[in-house]
C-alpha positions in Angstrom: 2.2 41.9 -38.7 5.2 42.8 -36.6 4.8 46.6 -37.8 1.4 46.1 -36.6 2.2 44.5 -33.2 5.0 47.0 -32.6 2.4 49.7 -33.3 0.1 48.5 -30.6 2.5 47.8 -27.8 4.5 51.4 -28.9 0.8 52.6 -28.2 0.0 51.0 -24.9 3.5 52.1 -23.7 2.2 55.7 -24.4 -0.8 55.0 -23.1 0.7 53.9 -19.7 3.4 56.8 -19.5 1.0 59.5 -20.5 -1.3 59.2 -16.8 2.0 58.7 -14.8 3.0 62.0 -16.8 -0.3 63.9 -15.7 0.6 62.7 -12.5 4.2 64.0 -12.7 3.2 67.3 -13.5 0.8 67.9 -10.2 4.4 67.7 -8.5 6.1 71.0 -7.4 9.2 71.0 -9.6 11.7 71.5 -6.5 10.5 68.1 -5.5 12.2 66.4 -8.9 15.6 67.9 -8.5 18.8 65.8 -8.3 19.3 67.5 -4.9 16.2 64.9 -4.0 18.4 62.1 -3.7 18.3 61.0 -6.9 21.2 58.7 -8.0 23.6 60.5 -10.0 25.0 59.1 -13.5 27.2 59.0 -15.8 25.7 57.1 -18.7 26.5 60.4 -21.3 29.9 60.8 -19.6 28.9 63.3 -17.6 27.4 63.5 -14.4 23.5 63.5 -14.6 20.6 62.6 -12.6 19.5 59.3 -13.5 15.8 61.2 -14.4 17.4 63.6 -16.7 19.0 61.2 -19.3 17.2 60.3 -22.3 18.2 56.7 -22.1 17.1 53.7 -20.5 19.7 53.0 -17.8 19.2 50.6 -14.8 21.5 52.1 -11.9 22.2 49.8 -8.7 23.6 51.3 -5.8 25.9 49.5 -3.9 23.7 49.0 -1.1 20.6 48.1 -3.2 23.0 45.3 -4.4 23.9 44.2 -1.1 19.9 44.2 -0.6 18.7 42.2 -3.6 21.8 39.3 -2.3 23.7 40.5 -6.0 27.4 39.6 -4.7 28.4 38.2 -8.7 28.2 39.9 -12.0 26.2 36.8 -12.8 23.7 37.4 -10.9 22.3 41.1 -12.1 19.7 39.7 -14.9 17.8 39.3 -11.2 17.3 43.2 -11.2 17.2 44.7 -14.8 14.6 44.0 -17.1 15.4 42.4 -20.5 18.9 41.3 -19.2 20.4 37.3 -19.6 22.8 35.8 -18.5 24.3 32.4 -19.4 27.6 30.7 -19.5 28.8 27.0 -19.9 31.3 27.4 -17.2 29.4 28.7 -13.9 29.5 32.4 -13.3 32.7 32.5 -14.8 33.3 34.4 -18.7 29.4 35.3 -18.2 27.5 35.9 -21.4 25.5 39.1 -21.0 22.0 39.3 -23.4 20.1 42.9 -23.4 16.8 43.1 -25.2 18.2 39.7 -26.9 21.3 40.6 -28.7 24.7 39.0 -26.6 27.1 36.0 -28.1 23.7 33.8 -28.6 25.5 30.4 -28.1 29.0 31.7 -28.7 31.6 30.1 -26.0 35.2 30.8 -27.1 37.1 33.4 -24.9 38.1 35.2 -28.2 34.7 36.7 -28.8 33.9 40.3 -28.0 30.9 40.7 -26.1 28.0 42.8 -27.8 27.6 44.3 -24.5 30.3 46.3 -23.8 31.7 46.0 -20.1 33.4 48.4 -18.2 35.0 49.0 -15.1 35.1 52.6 -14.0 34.9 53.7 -17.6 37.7 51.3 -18.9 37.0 48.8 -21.4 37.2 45.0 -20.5 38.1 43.1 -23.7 38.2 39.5 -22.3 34.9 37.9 -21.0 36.6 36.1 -18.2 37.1 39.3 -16.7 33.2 40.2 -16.6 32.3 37.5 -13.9 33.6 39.8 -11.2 32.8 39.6 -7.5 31.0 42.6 -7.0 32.1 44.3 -3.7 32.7 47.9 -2.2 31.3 49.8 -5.3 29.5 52.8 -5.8 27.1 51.8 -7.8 26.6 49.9 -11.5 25.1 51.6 -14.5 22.7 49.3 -17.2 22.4 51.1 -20.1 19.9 49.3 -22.7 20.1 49.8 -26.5 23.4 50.3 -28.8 26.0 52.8 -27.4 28.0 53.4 -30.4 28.5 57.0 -29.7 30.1 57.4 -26.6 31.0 54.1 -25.4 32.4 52.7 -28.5 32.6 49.1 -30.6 30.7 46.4 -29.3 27.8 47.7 -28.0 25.7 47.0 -30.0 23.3 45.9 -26.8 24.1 47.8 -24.6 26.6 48.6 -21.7 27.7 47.9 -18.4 29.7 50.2 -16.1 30.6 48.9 -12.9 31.7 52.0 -10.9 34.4 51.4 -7.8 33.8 53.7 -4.8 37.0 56.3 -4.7 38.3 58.6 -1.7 36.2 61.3 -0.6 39.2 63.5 0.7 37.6 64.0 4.4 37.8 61.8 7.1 38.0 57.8 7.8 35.5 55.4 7.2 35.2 51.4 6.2 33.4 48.2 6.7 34.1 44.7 7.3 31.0 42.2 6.6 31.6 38.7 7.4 28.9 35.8 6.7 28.4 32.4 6.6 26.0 30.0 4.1 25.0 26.4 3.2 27.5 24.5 1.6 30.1 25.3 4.1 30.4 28.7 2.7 32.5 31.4 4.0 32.7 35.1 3.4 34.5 38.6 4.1 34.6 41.8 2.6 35.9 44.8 4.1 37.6 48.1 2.7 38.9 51.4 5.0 39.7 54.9 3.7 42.1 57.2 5.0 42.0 60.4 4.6 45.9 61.8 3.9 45.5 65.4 3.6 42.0 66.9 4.1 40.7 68.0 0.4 43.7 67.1 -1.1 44.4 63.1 -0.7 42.7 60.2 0.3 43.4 55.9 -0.2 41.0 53.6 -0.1 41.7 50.0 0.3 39.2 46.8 -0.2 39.4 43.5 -0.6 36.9 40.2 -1.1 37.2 36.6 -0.5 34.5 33.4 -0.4 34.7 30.0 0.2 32.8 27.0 -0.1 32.1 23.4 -1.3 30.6 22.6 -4.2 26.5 23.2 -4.6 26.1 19.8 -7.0 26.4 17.0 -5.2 28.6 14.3 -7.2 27.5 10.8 -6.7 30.6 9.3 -8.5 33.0 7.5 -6.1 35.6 9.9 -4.2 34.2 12.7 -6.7 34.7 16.6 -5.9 31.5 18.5 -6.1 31.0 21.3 -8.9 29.8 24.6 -8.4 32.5 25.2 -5.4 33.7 29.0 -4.3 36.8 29.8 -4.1 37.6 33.4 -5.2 39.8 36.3 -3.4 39.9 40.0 -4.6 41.4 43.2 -3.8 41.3 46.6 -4.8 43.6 50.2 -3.9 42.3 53.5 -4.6 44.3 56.5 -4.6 42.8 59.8 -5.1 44.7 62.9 -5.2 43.8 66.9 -5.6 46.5 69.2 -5.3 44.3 72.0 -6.9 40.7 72.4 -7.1 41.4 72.2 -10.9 43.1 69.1 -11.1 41.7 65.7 -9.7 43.7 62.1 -10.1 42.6 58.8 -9.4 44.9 56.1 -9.8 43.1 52.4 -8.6 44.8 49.0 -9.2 43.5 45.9 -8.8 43.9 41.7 -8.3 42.1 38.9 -8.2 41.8 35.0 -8.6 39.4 31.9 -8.5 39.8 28.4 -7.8 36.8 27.6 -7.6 35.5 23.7 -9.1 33.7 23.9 -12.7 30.0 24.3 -13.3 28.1 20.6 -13.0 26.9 19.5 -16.2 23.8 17.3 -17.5 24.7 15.0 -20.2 24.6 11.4 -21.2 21.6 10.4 -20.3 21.6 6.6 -18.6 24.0 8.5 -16.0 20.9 10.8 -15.1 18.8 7.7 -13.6 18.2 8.3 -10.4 19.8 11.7 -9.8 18.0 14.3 -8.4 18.2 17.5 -10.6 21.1 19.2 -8.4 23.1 15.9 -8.5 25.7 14.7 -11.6 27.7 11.5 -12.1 31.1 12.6 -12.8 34.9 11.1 -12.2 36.5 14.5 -13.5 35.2 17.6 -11.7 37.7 20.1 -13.6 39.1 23.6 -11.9 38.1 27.1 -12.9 40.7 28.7 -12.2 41.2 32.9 -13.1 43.4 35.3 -12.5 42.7 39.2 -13.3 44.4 42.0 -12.8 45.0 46.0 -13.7 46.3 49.5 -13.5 44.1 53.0 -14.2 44.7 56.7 -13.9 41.7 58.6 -14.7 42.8 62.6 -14.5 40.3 65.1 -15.0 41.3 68.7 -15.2 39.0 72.1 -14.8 40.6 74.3 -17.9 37.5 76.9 -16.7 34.1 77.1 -15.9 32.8 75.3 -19.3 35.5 73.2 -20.4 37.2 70.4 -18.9 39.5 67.3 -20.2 39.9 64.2 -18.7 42.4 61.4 -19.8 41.7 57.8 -19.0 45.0 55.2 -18.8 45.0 51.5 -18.6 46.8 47.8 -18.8 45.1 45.1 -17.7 45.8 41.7 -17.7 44.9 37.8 -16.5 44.7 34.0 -17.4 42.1 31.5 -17.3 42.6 27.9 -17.1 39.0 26.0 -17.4 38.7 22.4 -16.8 36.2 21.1 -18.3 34.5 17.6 -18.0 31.3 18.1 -20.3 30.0 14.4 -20.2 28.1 14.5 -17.3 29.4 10.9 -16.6 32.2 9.0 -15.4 33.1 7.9 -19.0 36.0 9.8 -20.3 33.6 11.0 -23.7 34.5 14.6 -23.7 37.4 16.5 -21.5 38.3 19.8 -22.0 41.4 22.3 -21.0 40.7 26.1 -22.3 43.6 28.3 -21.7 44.3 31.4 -22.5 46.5 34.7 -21.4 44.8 38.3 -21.7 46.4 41.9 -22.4 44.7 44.6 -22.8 45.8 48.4 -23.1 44.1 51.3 -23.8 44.0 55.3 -23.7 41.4 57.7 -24.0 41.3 61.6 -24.3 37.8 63.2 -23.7 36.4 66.8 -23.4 33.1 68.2 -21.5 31.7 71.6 -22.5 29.1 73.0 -20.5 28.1 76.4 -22.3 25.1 78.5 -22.6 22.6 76.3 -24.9 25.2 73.5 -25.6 26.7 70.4 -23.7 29.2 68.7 -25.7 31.4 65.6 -24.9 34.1 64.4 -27.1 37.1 62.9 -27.7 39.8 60.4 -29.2 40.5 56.6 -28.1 42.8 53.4 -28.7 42.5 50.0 -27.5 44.7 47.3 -28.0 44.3 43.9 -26.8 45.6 40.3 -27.4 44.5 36.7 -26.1 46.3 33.7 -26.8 45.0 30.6 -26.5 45.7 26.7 -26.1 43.1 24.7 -25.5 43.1 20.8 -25.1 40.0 18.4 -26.5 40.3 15.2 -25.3 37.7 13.0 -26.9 36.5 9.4 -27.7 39.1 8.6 -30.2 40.4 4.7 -30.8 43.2 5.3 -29.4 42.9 7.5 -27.0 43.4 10.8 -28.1 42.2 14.5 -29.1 43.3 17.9 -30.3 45.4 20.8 -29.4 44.8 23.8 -30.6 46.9 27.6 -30.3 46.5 30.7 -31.8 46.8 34.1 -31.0 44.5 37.3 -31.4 45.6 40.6 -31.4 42.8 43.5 -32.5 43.4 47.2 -31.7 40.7 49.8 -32.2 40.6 53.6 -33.0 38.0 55.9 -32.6 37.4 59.6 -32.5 33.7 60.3 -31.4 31.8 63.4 -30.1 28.2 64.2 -29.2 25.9 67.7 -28.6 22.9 68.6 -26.5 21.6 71.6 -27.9 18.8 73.7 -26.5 16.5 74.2 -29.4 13.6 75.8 -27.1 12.9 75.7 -23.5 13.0 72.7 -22.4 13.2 71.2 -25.6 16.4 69.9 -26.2 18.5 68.0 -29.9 21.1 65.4 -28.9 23.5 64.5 -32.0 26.4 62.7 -31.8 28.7 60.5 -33.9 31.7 57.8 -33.7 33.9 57.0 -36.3 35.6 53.8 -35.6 38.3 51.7 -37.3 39.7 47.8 -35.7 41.8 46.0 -36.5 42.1 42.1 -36.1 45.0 39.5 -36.8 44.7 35.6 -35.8 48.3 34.2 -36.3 50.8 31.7 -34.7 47.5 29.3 -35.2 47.9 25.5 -35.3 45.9 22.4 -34.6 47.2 19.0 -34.2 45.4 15.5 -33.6 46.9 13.6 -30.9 46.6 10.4 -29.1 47.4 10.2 -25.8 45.2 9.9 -22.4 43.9 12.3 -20.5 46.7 14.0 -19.0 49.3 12.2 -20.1 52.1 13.5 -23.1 50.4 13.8 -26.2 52.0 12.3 -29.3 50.7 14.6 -32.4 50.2 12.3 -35.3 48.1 14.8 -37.9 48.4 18.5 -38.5 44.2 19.9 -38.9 45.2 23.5 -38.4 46.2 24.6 -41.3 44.7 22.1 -43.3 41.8 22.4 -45.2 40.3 18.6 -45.6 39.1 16.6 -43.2 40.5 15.9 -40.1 43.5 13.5 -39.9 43.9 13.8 -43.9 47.0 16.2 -43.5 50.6 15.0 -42.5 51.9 16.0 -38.5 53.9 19.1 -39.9 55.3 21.1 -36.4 56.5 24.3 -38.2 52.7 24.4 -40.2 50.8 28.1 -39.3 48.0 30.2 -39.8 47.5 33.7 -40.2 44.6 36.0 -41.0 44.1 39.5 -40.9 40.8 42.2 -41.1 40.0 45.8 -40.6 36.6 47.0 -40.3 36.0 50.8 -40.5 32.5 51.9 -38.7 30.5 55.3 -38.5 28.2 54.9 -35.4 25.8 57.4 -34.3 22.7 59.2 -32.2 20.1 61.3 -32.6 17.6 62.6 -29.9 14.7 65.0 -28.7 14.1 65.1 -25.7 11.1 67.4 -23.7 10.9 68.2 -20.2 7.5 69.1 -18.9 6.7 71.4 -16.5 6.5 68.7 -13.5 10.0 67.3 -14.6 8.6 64.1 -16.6 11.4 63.4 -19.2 10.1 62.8 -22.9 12.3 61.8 -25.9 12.8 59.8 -28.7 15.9 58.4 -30.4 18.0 56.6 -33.1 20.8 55.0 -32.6 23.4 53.1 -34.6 25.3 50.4 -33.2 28.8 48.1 -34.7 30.9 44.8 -33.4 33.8 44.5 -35.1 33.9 41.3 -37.5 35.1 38.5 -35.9 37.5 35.5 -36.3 36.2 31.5 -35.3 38.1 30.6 -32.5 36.3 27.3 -32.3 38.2 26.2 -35.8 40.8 23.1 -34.8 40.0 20.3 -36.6 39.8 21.8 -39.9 41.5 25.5 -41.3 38.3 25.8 -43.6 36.2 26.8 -41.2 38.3 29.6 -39.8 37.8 33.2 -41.6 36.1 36.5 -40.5 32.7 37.4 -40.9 31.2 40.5 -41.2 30.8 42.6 -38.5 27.0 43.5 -36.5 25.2 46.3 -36.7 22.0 47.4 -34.9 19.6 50.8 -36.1 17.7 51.3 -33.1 14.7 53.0 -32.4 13.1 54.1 -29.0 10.6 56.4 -27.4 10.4 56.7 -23.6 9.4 58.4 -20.5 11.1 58.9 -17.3 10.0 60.8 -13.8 8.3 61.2 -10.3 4.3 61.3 -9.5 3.3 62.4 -6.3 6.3 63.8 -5.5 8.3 60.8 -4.2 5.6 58.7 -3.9 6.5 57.5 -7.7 9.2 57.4 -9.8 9.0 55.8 -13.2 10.9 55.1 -16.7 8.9 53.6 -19.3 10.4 52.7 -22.7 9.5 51.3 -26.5 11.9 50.2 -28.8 12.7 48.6 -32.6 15.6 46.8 -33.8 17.2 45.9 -37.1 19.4 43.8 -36.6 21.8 42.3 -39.1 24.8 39.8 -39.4 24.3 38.5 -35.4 27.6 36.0 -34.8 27.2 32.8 -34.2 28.2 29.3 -33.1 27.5 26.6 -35.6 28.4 23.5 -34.1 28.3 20.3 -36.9 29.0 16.8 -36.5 33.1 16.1 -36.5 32.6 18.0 -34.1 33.4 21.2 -36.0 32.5 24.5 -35.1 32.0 27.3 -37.7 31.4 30.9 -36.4 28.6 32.5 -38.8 26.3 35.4 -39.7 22.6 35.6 -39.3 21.8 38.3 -41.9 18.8 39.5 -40.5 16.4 40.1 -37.2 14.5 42.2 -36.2 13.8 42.8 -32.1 11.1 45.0 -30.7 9.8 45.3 -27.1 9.0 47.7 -24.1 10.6 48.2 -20.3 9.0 49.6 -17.5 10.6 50.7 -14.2 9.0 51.8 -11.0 9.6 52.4 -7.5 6.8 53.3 -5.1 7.0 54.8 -1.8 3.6 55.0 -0.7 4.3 55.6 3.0 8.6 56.2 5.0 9.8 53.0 5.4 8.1 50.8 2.7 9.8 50.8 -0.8 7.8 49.1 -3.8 10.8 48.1 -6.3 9.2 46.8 -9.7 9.9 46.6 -13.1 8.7 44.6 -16.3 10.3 43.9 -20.1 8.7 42.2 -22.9 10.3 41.7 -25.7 9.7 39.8 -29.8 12.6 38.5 -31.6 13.0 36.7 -34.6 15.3 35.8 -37.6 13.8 37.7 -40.3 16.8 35.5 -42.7 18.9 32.7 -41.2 19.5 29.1 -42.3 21.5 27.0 -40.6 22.8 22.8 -41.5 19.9 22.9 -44.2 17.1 24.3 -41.7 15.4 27.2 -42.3 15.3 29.1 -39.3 13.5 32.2 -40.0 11.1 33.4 -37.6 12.9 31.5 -34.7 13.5 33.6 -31.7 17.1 34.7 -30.8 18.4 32.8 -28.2 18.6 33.8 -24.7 15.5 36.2 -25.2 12.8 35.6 -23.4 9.4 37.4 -23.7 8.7 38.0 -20.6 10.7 39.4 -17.9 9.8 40.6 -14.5 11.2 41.8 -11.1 8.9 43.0 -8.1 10.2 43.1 -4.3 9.6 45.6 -1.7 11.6 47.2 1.4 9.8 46.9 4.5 11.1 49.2 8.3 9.3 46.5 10.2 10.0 47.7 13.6 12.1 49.8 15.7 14.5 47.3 18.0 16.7 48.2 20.6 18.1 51.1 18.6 18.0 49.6 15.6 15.6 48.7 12.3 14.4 45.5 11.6 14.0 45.4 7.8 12.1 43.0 5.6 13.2 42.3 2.0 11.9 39.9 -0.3 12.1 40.0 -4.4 10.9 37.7 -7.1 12.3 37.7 -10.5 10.4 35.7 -13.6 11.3 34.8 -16.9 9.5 33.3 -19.7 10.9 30.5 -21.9 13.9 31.3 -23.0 15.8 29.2 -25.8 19.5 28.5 -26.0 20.0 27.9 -29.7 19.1 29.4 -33.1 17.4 26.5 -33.6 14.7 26.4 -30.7 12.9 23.2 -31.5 13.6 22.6 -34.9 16.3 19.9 -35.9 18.6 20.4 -39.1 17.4 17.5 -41.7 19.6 14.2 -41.0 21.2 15.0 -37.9 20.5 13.5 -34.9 19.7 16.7 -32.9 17.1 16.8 -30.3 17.3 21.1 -30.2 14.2 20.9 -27.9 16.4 20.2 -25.0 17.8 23.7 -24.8 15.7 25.6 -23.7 14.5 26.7 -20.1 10.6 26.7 -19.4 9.2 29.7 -17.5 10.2 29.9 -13.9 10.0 32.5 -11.1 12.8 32.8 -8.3 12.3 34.4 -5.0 14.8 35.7 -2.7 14.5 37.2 0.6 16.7 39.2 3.6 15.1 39.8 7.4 17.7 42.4 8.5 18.2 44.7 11.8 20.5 47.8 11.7 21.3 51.0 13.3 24.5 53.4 11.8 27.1 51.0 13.3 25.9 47.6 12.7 23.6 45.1 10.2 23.0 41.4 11.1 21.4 39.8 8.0 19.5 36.6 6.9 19.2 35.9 3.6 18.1 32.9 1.1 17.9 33.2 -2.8 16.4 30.9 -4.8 14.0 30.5 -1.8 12.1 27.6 -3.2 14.8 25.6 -5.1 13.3 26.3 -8.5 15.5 23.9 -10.9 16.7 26.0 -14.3 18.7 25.8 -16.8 20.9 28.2 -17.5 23.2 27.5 -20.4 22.8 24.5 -23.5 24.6 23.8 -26.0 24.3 21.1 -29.0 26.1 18.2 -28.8 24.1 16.0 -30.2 24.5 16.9 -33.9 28.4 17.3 -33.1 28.1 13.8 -32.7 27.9 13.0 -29.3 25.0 10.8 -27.6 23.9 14.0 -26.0 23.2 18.0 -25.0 25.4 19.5 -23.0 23.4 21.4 -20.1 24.7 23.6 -17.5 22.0 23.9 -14.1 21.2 26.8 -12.3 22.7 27.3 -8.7 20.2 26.2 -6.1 18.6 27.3 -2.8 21.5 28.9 -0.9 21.0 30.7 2.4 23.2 32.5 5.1 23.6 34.8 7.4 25.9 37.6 7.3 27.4 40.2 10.4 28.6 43.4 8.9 30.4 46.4 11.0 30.8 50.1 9.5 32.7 53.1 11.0 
């Protein structure tokens, strides 16, 4: 039945792409060119028009985020089809999900993401450093399926490239945008580039900062509010070109949040009463980040075909998440996750551009290491909990290389392969139980880490450790055809083969026999798609279809104790389709839509005693949808007044493995996470000329109230699910200045 169902929907995408292509091809061909104002890419590491790559990429400009009110990593599943995102802690350490396959219900700060992130081609290993402000960039690239080949390990959904904006080597220019919102919420963003030597060098300077109270009101006596702002970033750019052969970028960046942890819904008599966007709670905790880093990106013409470019980086930061996950004012669960982030990595790559063959390639090494101490104060007699440290340190080698090759006019073999080897060690670990109150000395009275009994069983030992080491080895790859028709329509069809390095359980602290690596993911991917203009402008359009086998997902097993074990689903399988459009039926009205729908389901998984197969994935709703259009209302005293509005829907969406089923003699209630269908709205009136922009915006127009994160608690052992709510309706106005 699912070969059957993929069949159909694989034919209806055809169906659908084959009259935009007859449209396509009544277009003069000069009228598809890059040269159009097409957005330019890099998704093959290589500079492309977004039309001629035969991928499904999203890419966002950084003016069509400043349009859609994107300002947070967080907030980008709001504009690309088929893309979550979830976290238990607010926008920080966001959990990305693309065509279904992220962390599923994985929350320790250990954990690779399966979608690779990357800022200006550098790897981000730590997940706190993904829930970036997004400000002064160039644009962000979405690319949807496994990129194994030329991006690397862990990806096997996809990856994210947020590109900075760099020094253009001619004149001045800059911004500064200021704004105010609801909940006493301030903001400023600015950034100014100096030119130093026309066409040889140029520094660009920006920065980012927001302020504001909490958007959860807490009832609770004297209580801070969760959900507050308080997050300040800056970035310098320096570009130089002493040759017309040589071009060097170095950028370095800082940043830090203070901002009050997300609210949380949890035991359930301190619900009476509230309103959805309201919590009970006597300790609000702090999120509190730090990030911060050093690139040099050279790139150097050897001739007309062949060019190399080295990419250098350390990168750093610290999170310190405070964590009341009760909901309540009773003390029932208190948590302190900490940890410290390095991160280093080189890579080597050459582009050849010959007659008949493009060829990218190269060597690369990562090497990064968290350590972590985290604090779990719970309801013991006496008052008490665990501590838990350990440290990770996985490095990563790769040498990797893939070929366009004209077979025909216009017909075109892409081939490509990675080969891969990581390595992971988890050492220094120990656990201890403590009693103590929260925040007061702890007095360790049982070692649990190492230990492999139950917890408490094991005698307080201070010099006891743990230690584990893995390597995985991985041969990643792609093959593709792709066809351009005479009207510029892009055809092609693809495998690809994605890997994420096995992992450790950094969730294992009241017991060592829980903690051990598991195998690593991997993803054979198929897709056939279409990409391309009707009409000339009047319609551009990417339409995709795509099949997934998917085995050994990681996941979070949470049982009662409360112990965590980090597992394998052997197999899933995940098929859907994605279409993109934007339609410009007349100058100064812009139809933005797009649509994903998507099956997943554990082919083989049981969890606790529950057979689970044929549950969805989590986090991967069927249906997904964006539509919003760009509307030149009027001309005004110089200026444009502009009319924006977008909706984005999701169907349900489920937050565990288990959707609704409940493992036999627990007391789980597993129908509580999940988050029904819901659309959003969000809207901008704007007037600008080339100088200025005055802006009023509101997003989440009506105050829809969703979920966005759940976890099970109740078959941990707790009297409840732990449930983290969307942000609600937020509104402003913002003043922004460019010269």
């Amino acid at each position: 039945m699912a070969s059957l169902s993929f069949a159909r929907a694989l034919v209806a995408a055809l169906t659908v792409s084959t009259s935009t292509m007859a449209m396509a091809q009544d277009a003069p061909p000069a009228e598809q060119g890059a040269s159009d104002g097409d957005i330019v890419v890099t998704a093959q590491r290589r500079e492309q028009s977004l039309l001629d790559v035969p991928l499904a990429v999203t890419a966002l400009g950084g003016d069509k985020l400043s349009e859609r009110g994107i300002t947070n990593s967080a907030q980008l599943g709001d504009a690309v089809p088929n893309l979550q995102i979830n976290s238990p802690y607010g926008d920080t350490q966001p959990n990305f999900s693309l065509r279904g396959i992220g962390v599923a219900n994985e929350y320790n700060s250990n954990q690779a993401s399966p979608v690779g992130v990357y800022l200006d081609d550098v790897y981000l290993a730590p997940r706190t450093s993904h829930g970036m402000g997004l400000f002064d960039l160039d644009r962000i690239e979405v690319l949807r399926g496994p990129q194994g080949t030329l991006f690397g390990r862990n990806t096997t959904g996809g990856a994210i490239n947020f590109i900075t904006k760099k020094p253009a080597l001619s004149g001045s220019n800059g911004y500064l945008q200021v704004g105010y919102a609801n909940f006493d919420t301030f903001t400023a963003q600015g950034a100014v580039e100096a030119t130093l030597a026309e066409d040889v060098a140029g520094l660009r300077l920006a920065v980012n900062y927001a302020k504001g109270d909490g958007q959860i009101k807490n009832v609770f006596p004297g209580g801070r509010d969760p959900a507050s702002v308080d997050t300040l970033q800056g970035r310098a750019t320096l570009r130089v070109k002493p040759t017309e052969t040589l071009d060097i970028t170095l950028r370095a960046y800082g940043g830090r949040d203070r901002g009050t942890q997300a609210a949380v819904h949890g035991l359930a008599p301190f619900r009476t009463g509230l309103g959805f966007f309201e919590t009970n709670e006597n300790r609000v905790g702090d999120n509190r980040t730090d990030a911060w880093g050093f690139a040099g990106n050279i790139s150097l013409e050897l001739s007309d075909t062949l060019s190399l470019t080295s990419i250098t980086s350390y990168d750093g930061g610290k999170q310190n998440l405070q964590q009341a996950a009760d909901g309540s004012p009773l003390d029932i669960l208190d948590i302190n996750w900490q940890s410290r982030y390095r991160q280093f990595s080189q890579e080597l790559r050459a582009n050849y551009d010959g007659d008949g063959i493009t060829f990218v390639g190269g060597l690369f090494y990562g090497w990064d290491r968290n350590i972590t101490d985290n604090t779990f104060n719970l309801p013991l007699p006496p008052e008490g909990g665990f501590f838990q440290h350990y440290r990770q340190v996985r490095k990563s080698y790769a040498v990797f290389g893939q070929a366009d090759i004209d077979l025909a006019d216009r017909l075109v073999l892409t081939i490509g392969a990675r080969y891969t080897k990581d390595k992971s060690r988890y050492d220094d670990a120990f656990a201890y139980l403590f009693v103590g109150a929260i925040g007061d000395p702890q007095t360790p009275i049982a070692t649990t880490v190492p230990c492999a009994g139950v917890a408490g069983t094991c005698p307080y030992d201070p010099a006891a450790r743990f230690a584990l080491a893995d390597t995985n080895n991985a041969l990643t790859g792609r093959v593709a055809l792709s066809y351009t028709f005479d009207g510029g329509a892009l055809l092609y069809a693809s495998y690809n083969r994605g890997y994420r390095a096995g992992a450790v359980n950094g969730g294992g602290y009241t017991s060592s026999s829980g903690i051990g690596y598991i195998q690593p993911e991997r993803v054979n991917a198929y897709e056939v798609g279409i990409k391309g203009r009707a009409g000339g402008r009047l319609l551009t359009y990417a339409a995709s279809a795509f099949y997934y086998d998917y085995s050994n997902q990681q996941l979070q097993d949470t049982r009662a104790g409360p112990v965590s074990f980090l597992v394998n689903a052997p197999a899933s399988e995940v098929y859907g389709l994605e279409i993109e459009t934007t339609l410009r039926p007349v100058d100064g009205f812009r139809v933005d839509a797009s649509l994903g729908w998507l099956h997943s389901k554990y082919k083989d998984l049981t969890l606790q005693g529950a057979d689970l197969s044929g549950n969805e994935l989590p986090f991967a709703p069927k249906l997904t949808a964006q539509l919003g259009f760009e509307w030149d209302v009027v001309d005004v005293a110089g200026g444009t007044i502009t009319f924006a509005p977008n909706m984005a829907y999701s169907s349900r969406q489920y937050f565990s493995p288990f959707n609704d089923i409940n493992a036999p003699g627990t007391p789980q209630v597993n129908s509580e996470l999940q988050q029904g269908a819901n659309a959003k709205v969000n809207a901008s009136l704007s007037w600008s000329d080339e100088v200025l922009m005055v802006r009023f915006f509101a997003n989440n127009l009506f105050d829809r109230k969703t979920y966005g994160y759940g976890l099970d608690l109740r078959g941990a052992g707790f009297p409840y699910n732990f449930l983290v709510p969307a942000a609600p309706r937020t509104y402003g106005v913002s003043l922004r200045y460019s010269f």
